[in-house]
C-alpha positions in Angstrom: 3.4 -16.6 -0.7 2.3 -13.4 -2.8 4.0 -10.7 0.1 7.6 -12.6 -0.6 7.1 -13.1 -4.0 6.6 -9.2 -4.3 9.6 -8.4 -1.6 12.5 -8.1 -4.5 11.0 -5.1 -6.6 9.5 -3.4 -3.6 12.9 -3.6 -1.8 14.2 -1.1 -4.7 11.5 1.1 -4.7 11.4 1.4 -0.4 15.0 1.7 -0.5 15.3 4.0 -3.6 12.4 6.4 -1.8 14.0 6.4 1.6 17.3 7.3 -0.1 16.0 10.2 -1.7 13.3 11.0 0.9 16.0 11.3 3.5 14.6 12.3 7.2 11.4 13.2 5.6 8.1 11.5 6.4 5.2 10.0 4.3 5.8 9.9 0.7 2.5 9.8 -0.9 2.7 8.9 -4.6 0.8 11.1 -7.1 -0.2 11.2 -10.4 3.0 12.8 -12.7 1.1 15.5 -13.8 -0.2 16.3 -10.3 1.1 19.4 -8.4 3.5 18.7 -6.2 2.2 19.7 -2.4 3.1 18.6 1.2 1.1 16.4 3.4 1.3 15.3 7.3 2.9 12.7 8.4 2.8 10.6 11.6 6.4 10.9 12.0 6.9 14.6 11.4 4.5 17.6 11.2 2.7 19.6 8.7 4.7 20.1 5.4 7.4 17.4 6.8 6.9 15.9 3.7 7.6 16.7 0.1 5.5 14.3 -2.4 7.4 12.7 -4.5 6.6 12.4 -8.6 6.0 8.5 -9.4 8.9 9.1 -12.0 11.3 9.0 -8.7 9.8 5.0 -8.1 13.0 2.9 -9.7 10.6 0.2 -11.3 7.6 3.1 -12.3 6.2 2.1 -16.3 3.2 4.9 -15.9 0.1 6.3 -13.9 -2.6 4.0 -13.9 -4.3 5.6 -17.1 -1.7 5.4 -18.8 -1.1 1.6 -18.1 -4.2 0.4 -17.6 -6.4 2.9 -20.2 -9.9 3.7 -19.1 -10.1 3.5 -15.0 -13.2 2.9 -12.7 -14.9 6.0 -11.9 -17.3 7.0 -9.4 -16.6 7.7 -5.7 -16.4 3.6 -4.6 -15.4 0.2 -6.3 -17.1 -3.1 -5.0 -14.7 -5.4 -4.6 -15.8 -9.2 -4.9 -14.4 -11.1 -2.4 -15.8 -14.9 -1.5 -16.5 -13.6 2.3 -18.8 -10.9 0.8 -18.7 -8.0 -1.7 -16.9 -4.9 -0.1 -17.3 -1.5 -1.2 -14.5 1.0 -0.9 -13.0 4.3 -1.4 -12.0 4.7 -5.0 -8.6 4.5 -5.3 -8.0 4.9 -9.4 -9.6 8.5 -8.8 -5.7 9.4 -7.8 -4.5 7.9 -10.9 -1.2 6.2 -8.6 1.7 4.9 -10.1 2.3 0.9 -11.5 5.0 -0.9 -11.1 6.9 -3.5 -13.5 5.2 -5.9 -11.8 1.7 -4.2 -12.3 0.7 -3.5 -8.7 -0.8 -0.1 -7.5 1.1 1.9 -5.7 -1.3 3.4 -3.2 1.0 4.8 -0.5 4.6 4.8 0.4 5.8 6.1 3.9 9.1 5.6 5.5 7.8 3.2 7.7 5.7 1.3 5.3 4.0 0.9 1.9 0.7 0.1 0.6 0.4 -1.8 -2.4 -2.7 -3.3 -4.5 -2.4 -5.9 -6.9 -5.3 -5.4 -9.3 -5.3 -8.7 -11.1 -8.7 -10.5 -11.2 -10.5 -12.6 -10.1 -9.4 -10.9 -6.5 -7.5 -8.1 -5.8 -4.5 -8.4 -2.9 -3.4 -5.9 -1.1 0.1 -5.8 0.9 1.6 -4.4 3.5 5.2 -4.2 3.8 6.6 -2.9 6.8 9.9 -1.2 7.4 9.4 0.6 10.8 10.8 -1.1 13.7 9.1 -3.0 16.0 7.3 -4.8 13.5 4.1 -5.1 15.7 4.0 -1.2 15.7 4.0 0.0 12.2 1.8 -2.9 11.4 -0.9 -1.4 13.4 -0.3 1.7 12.2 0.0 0.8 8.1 -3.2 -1.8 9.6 -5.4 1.3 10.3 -4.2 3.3 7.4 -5.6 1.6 4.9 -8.8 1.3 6.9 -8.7 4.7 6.2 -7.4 4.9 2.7 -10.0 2.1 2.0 -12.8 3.8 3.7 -13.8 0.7 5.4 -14.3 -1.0 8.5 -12.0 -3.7 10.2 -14.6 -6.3 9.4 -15.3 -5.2 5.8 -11.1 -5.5 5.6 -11.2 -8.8 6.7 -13.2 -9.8 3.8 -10.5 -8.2 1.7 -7.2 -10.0 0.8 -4.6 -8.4 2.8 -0.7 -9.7 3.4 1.4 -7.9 5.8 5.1 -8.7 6.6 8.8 -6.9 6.7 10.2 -5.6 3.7 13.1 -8.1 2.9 15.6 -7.9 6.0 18.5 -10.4 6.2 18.3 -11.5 10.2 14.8 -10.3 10.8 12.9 -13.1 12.2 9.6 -12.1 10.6 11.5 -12.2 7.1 9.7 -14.2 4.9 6.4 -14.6 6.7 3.4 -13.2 5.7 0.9 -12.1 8.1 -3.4 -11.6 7.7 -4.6 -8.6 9.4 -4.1 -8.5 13.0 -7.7 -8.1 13.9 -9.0 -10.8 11.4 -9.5 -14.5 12.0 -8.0 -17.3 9.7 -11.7 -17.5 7.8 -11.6 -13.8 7.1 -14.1 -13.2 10.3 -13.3 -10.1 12.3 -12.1 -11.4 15.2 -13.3 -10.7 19.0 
């Protein structure tokens, strides 16, 4: 399953950033050289919430251009999927940090994290969920990267998408991965 196979490094990073974020809310990661400037957060108000440099990520190799060289430009990427191509927002354009493993990192919050792994010939996206209950934050991370994406609920399920609980000893969702909630098992939205 890719979400568990993922679990170990992302445990380090989630618990590394909530260590250092404290009470805070939303950690949105930004390019090194970008200035450093609050944001909102569903958990706290205006200016809760001190970005964080992707140097502060405990397995960060680089920014995307500096990993990955010459990035995608242009306001949207097409993704090729075998339900369809979907076109979203651009996410390179923020230059986010990589990981060792070599996955994006789009968006880290206390309460969850959104990850892409870019590697071809489809690229997965993840969910991992810390907020409890489960079912909650799901929604909430769910409809996030609606947003972050720039797409619809059935242009996601087209997408690749894995959520499930960051590594939790005694959870009972530990270790399962989960499709989108709204999504069908053959990537149909779901009525």
């Amino acid at each position: 399953m890719i979400f568990r196979r993922r679990t170990v490094p992302l445990v380090i990073v989630i618990a590394s950033l909530l260590a250092v974020e404290g009470s805070q809310g939303t950690v949105v990661a930004t390019p090194q050289s970008g200035p450093a400037r609050a944001s909102q957060s569903r958990s706290g108000g205006p200016g809760s919430n001190p970005v964080l440099p992707p140097s502060s990520l405990p397995d960060y190799v680089g920014t995307a251009s500096q990993v990955m060289g010459k990035l995608p430009t242009g306001p949207l990427l097409t993704i090729k999927t075998p339900h369809g191509d979907v076109a979203v927002h651009n996410f390179y354009q923020a230059n986010p940090p990589v990981n060792e493993a070599g996955d994006l990192v789009i968006k880290i919050t206390r309460k969850y994290f959104i990850v892409v792994d870019t590697a071809q010939p489809t690229m997965n996206f993840w969910l991992g969920i810390k907020g409890k209950p489960f079912s909650t934050w799901r929604g909430v991370a769910e409809q996030d990267l609606l947003a972050t994406l720039g797409v619809n609920k059935a242009g996601a399920c087209k997408l690749s998408v894995t959520s499930g609980v960051i590594y939790t000893p005694g959870d009972p969702n530990d270790g399962k991965s989960f499709p989108l909630s709204f999504c069908g098992p053959g990537g149909d939205l779901r009525n």
